[in-house]
LUMZAFI-652888 format. One record per atom (N, C-alpha, C): residue in one letter; x, z, y negated. Coordinates in steps of 0.05 Angstrom, whole numbers, plus 5000, padded with zeros to 4 digits. Each point is the difference from the previous one (the first is absolute). Layout:
N
AXZY...
***
This chain:
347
X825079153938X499149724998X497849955021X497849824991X497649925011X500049745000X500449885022X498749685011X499049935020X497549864990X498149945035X501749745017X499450105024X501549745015X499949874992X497749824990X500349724988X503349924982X500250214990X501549934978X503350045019X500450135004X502150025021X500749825025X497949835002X499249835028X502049704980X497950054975X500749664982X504150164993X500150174997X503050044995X502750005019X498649955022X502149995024X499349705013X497749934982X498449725015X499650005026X498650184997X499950115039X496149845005X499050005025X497649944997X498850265006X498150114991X497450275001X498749965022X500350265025X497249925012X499750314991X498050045002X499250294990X498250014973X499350174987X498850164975X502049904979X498849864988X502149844971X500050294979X497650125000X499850244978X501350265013X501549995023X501750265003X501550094980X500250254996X502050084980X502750145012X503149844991X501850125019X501850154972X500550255009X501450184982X502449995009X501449935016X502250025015X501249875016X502850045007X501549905027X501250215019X499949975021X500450205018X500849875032X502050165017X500549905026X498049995021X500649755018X497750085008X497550195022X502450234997X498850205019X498950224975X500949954981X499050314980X498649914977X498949715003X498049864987X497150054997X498850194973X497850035000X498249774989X497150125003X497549744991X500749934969X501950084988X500249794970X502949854996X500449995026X503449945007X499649665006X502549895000X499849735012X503350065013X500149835031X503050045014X499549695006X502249995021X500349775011X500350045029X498849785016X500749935044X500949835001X502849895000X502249814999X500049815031X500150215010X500250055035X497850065025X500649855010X496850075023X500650285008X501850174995X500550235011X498450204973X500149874984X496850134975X498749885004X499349805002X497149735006X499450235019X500250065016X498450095027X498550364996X501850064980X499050344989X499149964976X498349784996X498250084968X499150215002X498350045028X497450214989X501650235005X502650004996X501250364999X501150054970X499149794979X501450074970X497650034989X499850224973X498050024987X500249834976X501349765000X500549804970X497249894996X500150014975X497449904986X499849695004X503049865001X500649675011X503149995006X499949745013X502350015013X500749614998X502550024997X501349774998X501549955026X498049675008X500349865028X500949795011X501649925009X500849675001X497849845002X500849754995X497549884983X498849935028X500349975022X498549925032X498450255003X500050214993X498550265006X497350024985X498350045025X497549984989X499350315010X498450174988X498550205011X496950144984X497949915007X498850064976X498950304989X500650235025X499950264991X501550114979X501849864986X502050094981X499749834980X501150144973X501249904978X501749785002X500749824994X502249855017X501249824972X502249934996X501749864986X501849895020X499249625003X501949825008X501549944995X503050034998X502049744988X501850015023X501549834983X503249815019X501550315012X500350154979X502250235012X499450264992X498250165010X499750164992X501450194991X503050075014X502350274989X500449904963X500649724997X500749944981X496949994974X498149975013X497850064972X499350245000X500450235016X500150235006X501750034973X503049985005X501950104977X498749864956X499049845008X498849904987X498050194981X498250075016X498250254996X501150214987X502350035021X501450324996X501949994980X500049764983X502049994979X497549994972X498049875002X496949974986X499650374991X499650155019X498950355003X503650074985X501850025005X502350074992X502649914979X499149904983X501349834987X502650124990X502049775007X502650214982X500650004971X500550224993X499350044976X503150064993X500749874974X503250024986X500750304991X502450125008X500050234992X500050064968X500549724980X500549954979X500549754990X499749914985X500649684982X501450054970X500149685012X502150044973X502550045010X502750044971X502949945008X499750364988X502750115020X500050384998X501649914978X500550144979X502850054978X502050045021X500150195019X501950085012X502249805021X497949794990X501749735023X502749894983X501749995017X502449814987X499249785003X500249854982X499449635003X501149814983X502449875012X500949814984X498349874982X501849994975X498349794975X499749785009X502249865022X498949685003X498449985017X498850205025X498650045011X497349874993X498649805016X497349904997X498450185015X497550084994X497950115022X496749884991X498449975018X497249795002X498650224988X497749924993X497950114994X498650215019X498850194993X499750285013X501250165017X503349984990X501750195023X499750224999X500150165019X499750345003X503350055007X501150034985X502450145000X500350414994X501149975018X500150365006X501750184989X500850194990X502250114992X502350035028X502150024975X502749915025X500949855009X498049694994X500749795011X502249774983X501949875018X502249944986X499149705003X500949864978X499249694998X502749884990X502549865019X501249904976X500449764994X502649884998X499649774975X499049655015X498949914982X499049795010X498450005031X498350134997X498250015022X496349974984X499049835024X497049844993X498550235014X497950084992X497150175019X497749834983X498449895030X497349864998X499350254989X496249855007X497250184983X499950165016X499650284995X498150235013X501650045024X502050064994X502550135010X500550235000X499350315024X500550164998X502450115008X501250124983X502550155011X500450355006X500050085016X500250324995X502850174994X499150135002X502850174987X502349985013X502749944989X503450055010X498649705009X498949804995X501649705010X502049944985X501749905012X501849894983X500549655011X500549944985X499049604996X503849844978X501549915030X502049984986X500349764981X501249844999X500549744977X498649845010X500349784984X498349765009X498449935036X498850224999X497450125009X497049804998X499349935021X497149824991X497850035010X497750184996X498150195012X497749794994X498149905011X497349895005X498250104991X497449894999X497450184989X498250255012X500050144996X497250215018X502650135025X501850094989X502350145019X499950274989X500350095030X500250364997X502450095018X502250174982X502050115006X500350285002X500050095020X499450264999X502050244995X500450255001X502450104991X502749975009X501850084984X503249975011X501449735012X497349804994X501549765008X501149874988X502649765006X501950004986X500449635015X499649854966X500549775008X503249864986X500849905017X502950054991X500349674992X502249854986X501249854979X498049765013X499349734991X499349765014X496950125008X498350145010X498450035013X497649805001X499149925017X497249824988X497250135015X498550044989X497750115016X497849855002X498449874998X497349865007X497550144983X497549915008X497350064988X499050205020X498950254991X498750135025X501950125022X501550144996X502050185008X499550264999X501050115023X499650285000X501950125003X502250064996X502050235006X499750325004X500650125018X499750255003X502250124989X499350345000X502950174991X502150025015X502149954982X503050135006X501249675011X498749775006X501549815008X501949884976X501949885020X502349864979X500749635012X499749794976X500649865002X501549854982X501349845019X503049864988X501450124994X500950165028X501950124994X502849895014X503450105003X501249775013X500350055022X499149675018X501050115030X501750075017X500350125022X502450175012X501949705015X502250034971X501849735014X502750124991X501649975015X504050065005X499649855012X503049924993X502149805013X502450135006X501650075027X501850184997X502149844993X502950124989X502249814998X501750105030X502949964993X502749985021X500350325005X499250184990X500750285000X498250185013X497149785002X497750135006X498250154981X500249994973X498650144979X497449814999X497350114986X498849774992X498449894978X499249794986X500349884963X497549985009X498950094980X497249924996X499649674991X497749855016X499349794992X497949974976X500749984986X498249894966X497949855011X497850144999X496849835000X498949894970X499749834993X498749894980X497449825004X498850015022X498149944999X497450184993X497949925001X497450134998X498250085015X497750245002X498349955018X497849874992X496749875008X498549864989X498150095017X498550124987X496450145010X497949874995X498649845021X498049784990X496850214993X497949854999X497150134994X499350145018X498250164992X498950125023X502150165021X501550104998X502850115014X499050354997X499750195016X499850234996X502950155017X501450094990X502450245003X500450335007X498850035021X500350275005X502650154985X498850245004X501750224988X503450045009X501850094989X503350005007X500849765014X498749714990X501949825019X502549844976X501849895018X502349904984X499849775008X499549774975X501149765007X502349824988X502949945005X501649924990X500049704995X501550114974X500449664987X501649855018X499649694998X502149895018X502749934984X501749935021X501349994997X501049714981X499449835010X498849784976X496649845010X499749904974X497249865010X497650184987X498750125025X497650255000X499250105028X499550254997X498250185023X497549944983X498349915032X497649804994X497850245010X497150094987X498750125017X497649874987X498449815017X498549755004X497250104987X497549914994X498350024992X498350185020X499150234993X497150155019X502250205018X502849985005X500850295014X498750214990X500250185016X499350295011X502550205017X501550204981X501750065015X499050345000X500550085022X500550385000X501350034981X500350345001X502450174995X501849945017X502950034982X502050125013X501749745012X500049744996X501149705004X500849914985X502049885014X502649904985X500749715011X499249914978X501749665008X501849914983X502349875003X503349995002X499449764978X502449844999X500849904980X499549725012X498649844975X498749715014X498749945019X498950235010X497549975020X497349794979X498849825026X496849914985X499050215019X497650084991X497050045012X498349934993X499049795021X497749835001X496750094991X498949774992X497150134987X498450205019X499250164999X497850225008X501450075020X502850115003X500750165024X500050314993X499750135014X499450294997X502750055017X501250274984X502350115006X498650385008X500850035021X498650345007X503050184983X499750185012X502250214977X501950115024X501849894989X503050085003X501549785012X498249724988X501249775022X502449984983X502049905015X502149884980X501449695001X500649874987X499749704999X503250024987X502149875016X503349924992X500149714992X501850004982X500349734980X500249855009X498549784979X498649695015X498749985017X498950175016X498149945019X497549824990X498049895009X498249924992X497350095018X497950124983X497650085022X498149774988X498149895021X498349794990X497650174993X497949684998X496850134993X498550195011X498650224995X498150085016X501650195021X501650074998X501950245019X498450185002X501350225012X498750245010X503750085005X500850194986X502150205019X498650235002X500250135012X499050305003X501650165001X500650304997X501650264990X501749895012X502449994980X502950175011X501649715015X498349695000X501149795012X503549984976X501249915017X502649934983X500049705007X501449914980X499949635001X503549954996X501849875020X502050004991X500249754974X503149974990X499249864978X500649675006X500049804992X500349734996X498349855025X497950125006X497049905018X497849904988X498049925020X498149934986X497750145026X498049994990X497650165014X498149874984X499249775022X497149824988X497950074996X498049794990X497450084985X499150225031X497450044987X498250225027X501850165019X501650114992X501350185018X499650224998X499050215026X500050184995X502450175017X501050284987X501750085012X500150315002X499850065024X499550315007X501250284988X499250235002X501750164985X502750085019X502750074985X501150085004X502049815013X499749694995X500249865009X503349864978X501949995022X502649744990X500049735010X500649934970X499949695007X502749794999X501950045022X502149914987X499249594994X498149895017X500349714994X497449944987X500449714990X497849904992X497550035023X497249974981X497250105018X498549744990X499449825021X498049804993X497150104995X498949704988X497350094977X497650035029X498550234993X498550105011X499250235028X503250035005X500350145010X500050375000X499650075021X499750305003X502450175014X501750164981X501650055014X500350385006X502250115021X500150304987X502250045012X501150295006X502950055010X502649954984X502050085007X503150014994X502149945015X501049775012X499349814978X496749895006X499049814987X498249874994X498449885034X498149945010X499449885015X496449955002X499149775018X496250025001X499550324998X498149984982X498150315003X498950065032X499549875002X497950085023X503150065023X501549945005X502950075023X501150134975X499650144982X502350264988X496250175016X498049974988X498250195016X500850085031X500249835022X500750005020X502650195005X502749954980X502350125000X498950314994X497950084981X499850294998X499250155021X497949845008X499250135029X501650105025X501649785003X502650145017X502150134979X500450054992X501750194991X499650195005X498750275000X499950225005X499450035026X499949805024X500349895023X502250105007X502149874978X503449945022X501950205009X498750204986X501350285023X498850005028X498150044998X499149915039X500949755011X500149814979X500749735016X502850115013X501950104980X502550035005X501050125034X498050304997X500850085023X498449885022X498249854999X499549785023X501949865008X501149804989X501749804994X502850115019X500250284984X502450175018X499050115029X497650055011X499849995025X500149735009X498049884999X501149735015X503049875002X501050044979X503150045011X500950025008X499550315008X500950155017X499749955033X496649984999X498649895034X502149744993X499449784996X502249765005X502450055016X502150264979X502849935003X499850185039X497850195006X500150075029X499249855017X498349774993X498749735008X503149845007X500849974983X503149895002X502150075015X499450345001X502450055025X498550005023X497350105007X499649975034X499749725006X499549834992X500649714998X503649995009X501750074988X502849885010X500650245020X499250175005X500250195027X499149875016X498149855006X498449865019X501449765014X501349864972X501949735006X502050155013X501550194993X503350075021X498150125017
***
């Protein structure tokens, strides 16, 4: 593919300073960017090494002026960057159309241009919007309700009630609505499974990393809010919400009913105990427990939970407190001889 800046500049609506008639063949990072390449300098830590990339142009925040370069202005460059790099790379369907090989209920509805894959199981009374791709081994249980322009990727498995949104991404091997981990023990100590009949509910724009489990609730719905972003490998419990555009890192785990607000941040491996809340703008460190509620806008990290900046402080001494220790034990020690020639002195 061949397009001169101009045309790439009007497609990211970026402003041109540079050669409107450049011709860019490509996308490339921006250290291995040759003269028919276009990258992006997000960061004054690239703003400051233009002249060490060989890019033919470069995408700049819109305050950046330099006139030795090619230059494309906009609001954010990482993001018209991807823009580009989706323009040069387009994804392309491994196939269209419904496979013969798909099981699919007769009452089964599906939208206009679904790509259904062989192996894929559809059953009864379940809706799929337009241009709905499915890949191979999904399986899509009963009254099931999939959105438009959704891609499910292999081995995933949407189980009874499901609701999914417009613009969804699911990765492989995840499972949703499935039942959450509930006993009740009796008088003997054995323990009965608690019957979930509720649903989970996947709003727009929601993307699903690979192997995560999200359980149906228990009644009501497990809520996952408009614009999340989760890793691999996370698990949120039964009747949890998650709030619009919070990003979940991989391996966080979220216990029933909790509530995470807007705009979160957990990072790897945070655990959330369950029946909390963790307000809008919170961010929360890796590796991090949370047994109580976390007010909105806060920054937290540690186990339990506490200010980021004093769990930073707490790391620092830590690998301290073996010397502290045997300090601690001399002075002690001087004291407790401080103590006796002191009462030798008195008799």
């Amino acid at each position: 593919m061949e397009l001169m800046l101009s045309q790439v500049a009007a497609m990211v609506q970026g402003q041109l300073q540079g050669d409107p008639q450049k011709i860019i063949t490509g996308i490339a990072p921006f250290e291995m960017s040759g003269p028919a390449d276009i990258t992006f300098a997000g960061s004054s830590r690239f703003l400051k090494r233009l002249h060490e990339t060989q890019a033919g142009a470069i995408l700049v925040p819109a305050s950046f002026v330099d006139s030795k370069f090619n230059l494309i202005q906009v609001h954010n460059p990482q993001i018209a960057f991807s823009q580009i790099v989706r323009l040069f790379h387009p994804v392309l369907p491994f196939w269209s159309g419904i496979s013969p090989s798909a099981s699919i209920s007769q009452n089964a509805e599906i939208g206009k241009d679904a790509a259904i894959a062989p192996f894929v199981v559809i059953q009864d009374h379940v809706t799929i919007g337009d241009r709905v791709t499915l890949h191979p081994h999904v399986v899509i249980g009963n009254h099931v309700n999939i959105g438009d322009d959704v891609e499910i990727y292999p081995n995933v498995t949407l189980l009874n009630g499901t609701k999914i949104g417009n613009r969804v991404v699911i990765h492989a091997g995840t499972v949703i609505g499935s039942d959450g981990f509930g006993y009740t023990p009796d008088d003997k100590g054995s323990y009965h499974r608690i019957p979930h009949t509720g649903i989970v509910q996947i709003d727009d724009d929601v993307e699903i990393g690979a192997v995560n489990t999200i359980d149906r609730a228990t009644y009501g719905k497990t809520w996952i809010q408009e614009g999340v972003k989760t890793d691999n490998l996370v698990h949120i419990a039964h009747n949890v919400v998650v709030g619009e555009n919070t990003v979940l890192v991989a391996q966080v785990g979220i216990a029933g009913s909790a509530t995470i607000g807007k705009h979160a941040v957990l990072a790897g491996q945070v655990g959330i105990s369950g029946h909390i809340t963790i307000g809008n703008h919170v961010t929360i460190g890796p590796q991090s427990g949370i047994a109580g509620s976390v007010a909105e806008g806060t920054v937290v990290s540690g186990s339990p939970e506490m200010p980021h900046r004093q769990w930073l402080k707490v790391q620092r001494i830590i690998p301290r407190l073996p010397d502290m220790k045997k300090k601690i034990g001399d002075i002690e020690k001087r004291l407790e001889e401080i103590e006796a020639t002191l009462n030798q002195m008195e008799i």
